[in-house]
C-alpha positions as CSV (number, residue, x, y, z in Angstrom):
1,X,12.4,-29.1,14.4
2,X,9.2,-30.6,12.7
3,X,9.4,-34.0,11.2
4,X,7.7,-35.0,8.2
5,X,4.9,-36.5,8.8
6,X,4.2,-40.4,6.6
7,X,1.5,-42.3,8.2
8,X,1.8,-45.3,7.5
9,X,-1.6,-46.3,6.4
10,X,-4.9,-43.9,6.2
11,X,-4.9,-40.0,5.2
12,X,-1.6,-38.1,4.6
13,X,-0.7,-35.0,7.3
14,X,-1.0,-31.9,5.8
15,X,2.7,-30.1,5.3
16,X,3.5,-28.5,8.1
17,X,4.6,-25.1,6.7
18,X,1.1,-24.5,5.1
19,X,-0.6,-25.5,8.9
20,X,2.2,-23.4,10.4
21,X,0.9,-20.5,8.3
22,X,-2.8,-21.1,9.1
23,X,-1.9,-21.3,13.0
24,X,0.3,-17.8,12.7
25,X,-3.0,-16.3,11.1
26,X,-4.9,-16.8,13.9
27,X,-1.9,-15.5,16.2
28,X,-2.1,-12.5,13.9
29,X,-5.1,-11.3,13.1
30,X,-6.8,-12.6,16.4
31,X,-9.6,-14.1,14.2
32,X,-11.3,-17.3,15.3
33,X,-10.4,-20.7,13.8
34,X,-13.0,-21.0,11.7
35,X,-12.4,-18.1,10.1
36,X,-9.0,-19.0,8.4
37,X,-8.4,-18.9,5.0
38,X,-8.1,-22.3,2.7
39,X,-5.4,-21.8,1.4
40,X,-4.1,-22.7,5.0
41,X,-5.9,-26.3,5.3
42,X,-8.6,-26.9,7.2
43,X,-8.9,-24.9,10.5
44,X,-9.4,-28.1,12.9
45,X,-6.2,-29.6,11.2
46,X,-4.3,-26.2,12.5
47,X,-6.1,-26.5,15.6
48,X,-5.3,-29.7,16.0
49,X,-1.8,-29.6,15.9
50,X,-1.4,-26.3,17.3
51,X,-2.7,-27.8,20.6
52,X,-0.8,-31.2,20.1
53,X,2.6,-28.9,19.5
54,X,1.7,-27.1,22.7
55,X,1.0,-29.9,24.2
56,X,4.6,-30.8,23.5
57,X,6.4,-27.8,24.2
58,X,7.0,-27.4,20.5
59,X,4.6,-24.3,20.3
60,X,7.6,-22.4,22.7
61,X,10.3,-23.2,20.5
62,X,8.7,-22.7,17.2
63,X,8.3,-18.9,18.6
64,X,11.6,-18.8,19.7
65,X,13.3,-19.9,16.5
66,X,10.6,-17.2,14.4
67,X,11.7,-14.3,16.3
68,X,13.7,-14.8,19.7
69,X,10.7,-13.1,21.9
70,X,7.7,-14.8,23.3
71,X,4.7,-14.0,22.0
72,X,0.9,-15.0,22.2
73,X,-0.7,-17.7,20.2
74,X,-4.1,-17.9,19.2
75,X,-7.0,-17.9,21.9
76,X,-8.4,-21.6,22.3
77,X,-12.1,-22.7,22.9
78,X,-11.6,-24.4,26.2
79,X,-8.9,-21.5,27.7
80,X,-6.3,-19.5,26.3
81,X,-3.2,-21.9,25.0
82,X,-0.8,-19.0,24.2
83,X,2.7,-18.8,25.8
């Protein structure tokens, strides 16, 4: 469902599974961005692609494949994202 990420030239994407668990944090706990841990990444990384997978549709079927039901993901600055 998530392709690995190589850009050609400039910095490397983080691994998806360690931004997948900083994003599902947030879901979690219902703590603000900035608050996530490092050992996640860097929060605007998870934020980033948390709202480009959204963006995408890819958010909906990342739930669906976690668990089967819908359920919120994290609160966003400009409006709430969550499905």
């Amino acid at each position: 469902m998530l392709l690995p990420h190589k850009p050609p030239t400039g910095r490397p994407y983080h691994e998806h599974r360690t931004v997948l668990g900083g994003i599902l944090w947030v879901a979690r706990t219902g703590s603000s961005w900035r608050e996530m841990p490092e050992d996640y990444g860097n929060w605007e990384t998870a934020y980033r692609r948390y709202r480009l997978w959204v963006e995408q549709g890819l958010w909906e079927r990342i739930l669906e494949a976690l668990g089967g039901e819908r359920c919120p993901g994290p609160a966003t600055k400009g409006g709430d994202l969550s499905l």
